[in-house]
N, C-alpha and C positions, 0 to 999 in steps of 0.2 A: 387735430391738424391745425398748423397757426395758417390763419389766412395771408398770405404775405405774398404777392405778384411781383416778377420783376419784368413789364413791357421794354420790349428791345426795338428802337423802329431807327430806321435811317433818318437823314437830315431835310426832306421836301413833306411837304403840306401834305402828298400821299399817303406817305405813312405814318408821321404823326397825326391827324385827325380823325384816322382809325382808331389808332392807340388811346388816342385822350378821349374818345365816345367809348372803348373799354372802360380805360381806368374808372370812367363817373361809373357806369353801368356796375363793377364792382363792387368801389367804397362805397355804392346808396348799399352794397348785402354787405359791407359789414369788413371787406377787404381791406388793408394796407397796400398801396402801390408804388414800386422804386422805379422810373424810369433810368434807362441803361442807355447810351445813345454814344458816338463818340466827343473829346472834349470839347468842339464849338457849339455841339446842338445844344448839350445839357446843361449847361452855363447859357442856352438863351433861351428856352422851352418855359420861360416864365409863366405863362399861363396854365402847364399841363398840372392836376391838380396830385402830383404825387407828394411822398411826404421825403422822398431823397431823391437827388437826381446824384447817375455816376455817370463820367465821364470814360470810356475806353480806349484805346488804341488801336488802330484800325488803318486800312488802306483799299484803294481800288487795283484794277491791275490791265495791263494793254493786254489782251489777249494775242497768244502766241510771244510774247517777249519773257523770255524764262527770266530773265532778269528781275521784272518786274513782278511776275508772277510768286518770285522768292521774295523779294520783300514785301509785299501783300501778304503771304504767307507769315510771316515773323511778326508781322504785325496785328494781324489775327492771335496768335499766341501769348505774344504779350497783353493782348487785351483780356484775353480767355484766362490766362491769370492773375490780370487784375481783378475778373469778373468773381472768379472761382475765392479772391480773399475777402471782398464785399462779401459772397453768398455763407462763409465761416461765419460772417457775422448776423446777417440778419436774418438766416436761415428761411430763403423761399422758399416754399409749397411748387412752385409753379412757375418756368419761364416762357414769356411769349413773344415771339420772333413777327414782324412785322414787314420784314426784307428791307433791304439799300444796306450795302456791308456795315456800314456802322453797327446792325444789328447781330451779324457773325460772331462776332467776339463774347457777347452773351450767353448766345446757344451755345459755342461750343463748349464754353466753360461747363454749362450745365449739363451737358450732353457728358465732357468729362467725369463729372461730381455726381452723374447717373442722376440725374434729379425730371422731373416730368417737366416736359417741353411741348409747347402748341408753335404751330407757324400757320400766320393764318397772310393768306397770297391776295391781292388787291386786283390784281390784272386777270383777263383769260389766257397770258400765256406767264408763266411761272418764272419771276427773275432768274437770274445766274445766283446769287447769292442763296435764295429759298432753295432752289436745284440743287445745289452744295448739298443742302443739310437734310432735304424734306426725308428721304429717306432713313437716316439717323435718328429723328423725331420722335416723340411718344403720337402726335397726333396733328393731322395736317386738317386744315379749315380754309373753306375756298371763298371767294364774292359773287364768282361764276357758275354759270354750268358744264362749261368747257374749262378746261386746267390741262393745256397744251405743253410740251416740252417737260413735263413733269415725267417720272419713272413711272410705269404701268400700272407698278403696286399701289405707287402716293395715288395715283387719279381715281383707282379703285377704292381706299378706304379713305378717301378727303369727303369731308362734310361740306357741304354747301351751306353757308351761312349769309352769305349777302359782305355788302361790306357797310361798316358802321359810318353813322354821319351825325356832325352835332346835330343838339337838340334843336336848334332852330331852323334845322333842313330837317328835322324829322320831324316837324310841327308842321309841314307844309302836307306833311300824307294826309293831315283830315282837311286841306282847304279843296274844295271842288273847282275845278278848271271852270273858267267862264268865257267860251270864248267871246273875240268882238265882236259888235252892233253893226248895223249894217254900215252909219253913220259916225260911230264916235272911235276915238281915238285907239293906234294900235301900237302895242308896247312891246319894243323889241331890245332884250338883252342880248349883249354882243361878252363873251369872256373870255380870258386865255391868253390876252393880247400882250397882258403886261408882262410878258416873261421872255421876251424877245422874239413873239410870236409877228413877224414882220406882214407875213402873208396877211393875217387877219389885221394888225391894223391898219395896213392899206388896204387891202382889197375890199373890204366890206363898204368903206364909207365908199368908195366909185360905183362899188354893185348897187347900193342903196339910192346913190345920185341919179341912176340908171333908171328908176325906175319911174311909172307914170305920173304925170302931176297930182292926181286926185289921190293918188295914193299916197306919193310923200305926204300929202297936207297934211297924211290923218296920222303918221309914224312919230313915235316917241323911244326913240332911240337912248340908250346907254350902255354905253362900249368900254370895257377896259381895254387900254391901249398902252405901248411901249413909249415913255417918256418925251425920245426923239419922234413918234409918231403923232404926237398931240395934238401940233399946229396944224400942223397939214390934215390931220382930221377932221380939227375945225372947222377949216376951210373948206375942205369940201362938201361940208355936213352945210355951213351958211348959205355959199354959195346956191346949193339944192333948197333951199329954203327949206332944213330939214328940222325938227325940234331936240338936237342930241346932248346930251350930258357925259364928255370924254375923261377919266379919269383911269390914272397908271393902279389904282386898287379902289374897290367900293368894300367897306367895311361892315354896311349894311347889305351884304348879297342875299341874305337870305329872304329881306323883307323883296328885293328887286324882284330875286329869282320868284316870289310869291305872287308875284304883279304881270307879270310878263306873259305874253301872248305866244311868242315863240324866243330858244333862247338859237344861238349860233353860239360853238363853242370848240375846243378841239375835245377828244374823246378819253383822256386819262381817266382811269376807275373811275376817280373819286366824282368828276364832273358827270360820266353815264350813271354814275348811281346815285347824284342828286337830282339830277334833272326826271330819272325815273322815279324817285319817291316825291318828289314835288308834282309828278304828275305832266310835267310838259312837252308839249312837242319841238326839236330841235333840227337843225342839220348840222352834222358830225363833219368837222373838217381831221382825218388822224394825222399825227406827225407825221410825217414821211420817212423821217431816219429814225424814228423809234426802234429800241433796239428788238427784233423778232418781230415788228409790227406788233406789238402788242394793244398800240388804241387801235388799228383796225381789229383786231379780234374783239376788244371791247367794245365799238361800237357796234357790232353784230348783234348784241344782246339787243340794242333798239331796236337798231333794221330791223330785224325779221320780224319782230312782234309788230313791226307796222308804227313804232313812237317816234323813228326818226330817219330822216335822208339822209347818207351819206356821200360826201362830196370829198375825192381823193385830190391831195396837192397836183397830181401829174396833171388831172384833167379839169382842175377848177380857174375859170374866168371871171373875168368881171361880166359878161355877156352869162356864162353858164349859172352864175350866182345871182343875178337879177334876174333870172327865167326864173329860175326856180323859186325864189322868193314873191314875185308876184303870183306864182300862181297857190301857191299856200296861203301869203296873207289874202287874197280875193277869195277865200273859202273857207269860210267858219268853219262847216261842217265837218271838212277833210281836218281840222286844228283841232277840232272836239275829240276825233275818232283817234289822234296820235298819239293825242295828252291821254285818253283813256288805255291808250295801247300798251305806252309806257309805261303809266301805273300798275298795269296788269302784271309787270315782269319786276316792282319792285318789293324790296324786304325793307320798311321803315323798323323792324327789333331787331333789326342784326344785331345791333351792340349787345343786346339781350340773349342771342341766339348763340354769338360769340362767347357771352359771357359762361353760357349752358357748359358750352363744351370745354371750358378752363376749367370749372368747378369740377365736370366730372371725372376729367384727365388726373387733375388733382385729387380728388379722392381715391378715383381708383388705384393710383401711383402710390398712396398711401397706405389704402389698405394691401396693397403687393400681390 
């Protein structure tokens, strides 16, 4: 069997970062990997360590506009035979769907050319995209326990695998939570903000200013925030005599995220399943117009296990948000029991777990 993957992932940090914690977990057994993505990812995915990158054709579509739904459609097609002349050539074993349509065109092609297909889903509720196809599949692979909006069949024979995270968020599963001194300083990571996430970059710095003197003194704040939110974060962070580090991206999150006492964040996969294999206690703010609510279903995976509070858009204050933060940061104990909680509900081998069930899809697909 030639070891040969072709990963298909859409254009956001979601699903590429799964994809590329693949691909390594792969090529260290010995695989060749072609990233499939539509033309702007795969001309910028510089980093992802495959040995070709193909660009496809692709589109999204307004739901209920037949219009638009037909040319989404067409352009799906056109991709699926561009996909289908690359695969004449480099003959994969194996392709694997990662969801955001840019991924579409891949599978279907494969799915045409009968060739063995994984879709492996990020969310606890199942894109429109995955939905399409998961049922046409050779083998569906979940991050969740729950796998909502999926066919009865997919939810019955999907594997549960976690979802994969770089090496240096999976380096943090052996660091032991420590939480604060009674005395010394408390490290609060703030994420999500840079992506036009307005709520979180205001509201936090006023919930934060809100809170008691003794306690600001001892808070060591670093917030990703949205560009035009900066100053005024500043601001309000000074003003509080608060100690904060505001930046539209930290490159080094993984060291931050390893350092932090509690994070605040909003709840897309990939966020709930590092903060759970890092081990830390959070509160979940979810999108509010996510499509199906889908980070509320993800962060369900903390709640319940007791790693994280969730605080809904409709009902979060600057009043609601500095309650609730002081009475976490004034209590090691409850910050020890969260970070322990979270840890208990995380997969640090996904990528390896992922990798399992590529290998055996492809052999089996092989042997016929």
């Amino acid at each position: 069997m030639r070891k040969i993957a072709v990963l298909a992932a859409g254009g956001t940090g979601g699903h590429l970062f799964p994809a590329q914690a693949l691909a390594e977990s792969l090529i260290a057994r010995g695989w060749s990997v072609v990233l499939a993505s539509d033309e702007r990812v795969a001309g910028l995915a510089h980093d992802f360590p495959a040995e070709r990158r193909i660009g496809l054709s692709s589109a999204t579509y307004r739901s209920g506009n037949p219009l638009s739904m037909a040319r989404a459609g067409l352009a799906v097609l056109r991709g699926a035979n561009q996909a289908r002349a690359v695969y004449r050539e480099v003959g994969p074993s194996v392709v694997v769907g990662f969801g955001g349509y840019p991924s579409a065109p891949a599978l279907v092609g494969a799915i045409f050319d009968k060739r063995a297909t994984v879709i492996h889903e990020q969310n606890a509720v199942m894109g429109r995209a995955n939905r399409m196809l998961a049922a046409r599949v050779t083998r569906v692979a979940c991050a969740f326990p729950t796998l909502l909006k999926a066919p009865a069949k997919v939810v019955a024979d999907a594997v549960v695998v976690g979802n994969p995270v770089r090496p240096l968020i999976r380096a943090l599963a052996d660091q032991p939570y420590v939480p604060p001194t009674a005395e010394g300083p408390i490290r609060v990571l703030v994420t999500g903000g840079s992506q036009g996430a307005r709520l979180l970059s205001e509201l936090v710095p006023e919930a934060i200013a809100a809170l008691p003197d003794a306690l600001r003194q001892r808070l060591v704040v670093q917030q990703q925030t949205r560009p035009e939110s900066m100053e005024s974060a500043r601001r309000t962070y000074r003003n509080a005599v608060v100690d904060a580090e505001i930046a539209p991206f930290f490159r080094d999150l993984a060291s931050r995220l390893g350092a932090a006492h509690l994070v605040i964040g909003r709840s897309g996969a990939g966020s709930v399943c590092e903060f759970a294999v890092a081990g830390k206690p959070s509160i979940l703010v979810p999108l509010a117009i996510a499509l199906d609510d889908d980070q509320g279903q993800n962060a369900r995976l903390l709640a319940e296990a007791g790693g994280a509070e969730v605080a809904r858009e409709s009902q979060l204050t600057v009043e609601s948000l500095s309650s609730a933060l002081e009475k976490l940061l004034t209590n090691p104990a409850r910050l020890a029991r969260m970070a322990a909680a979270a840890r208990s509900v995380a997969m640090p081998d996904a990528a390896e777990r992922l990798a399992d069930v590529v290998e055996e899809t492809a052999h089996a697909y092989a042997q016929g």
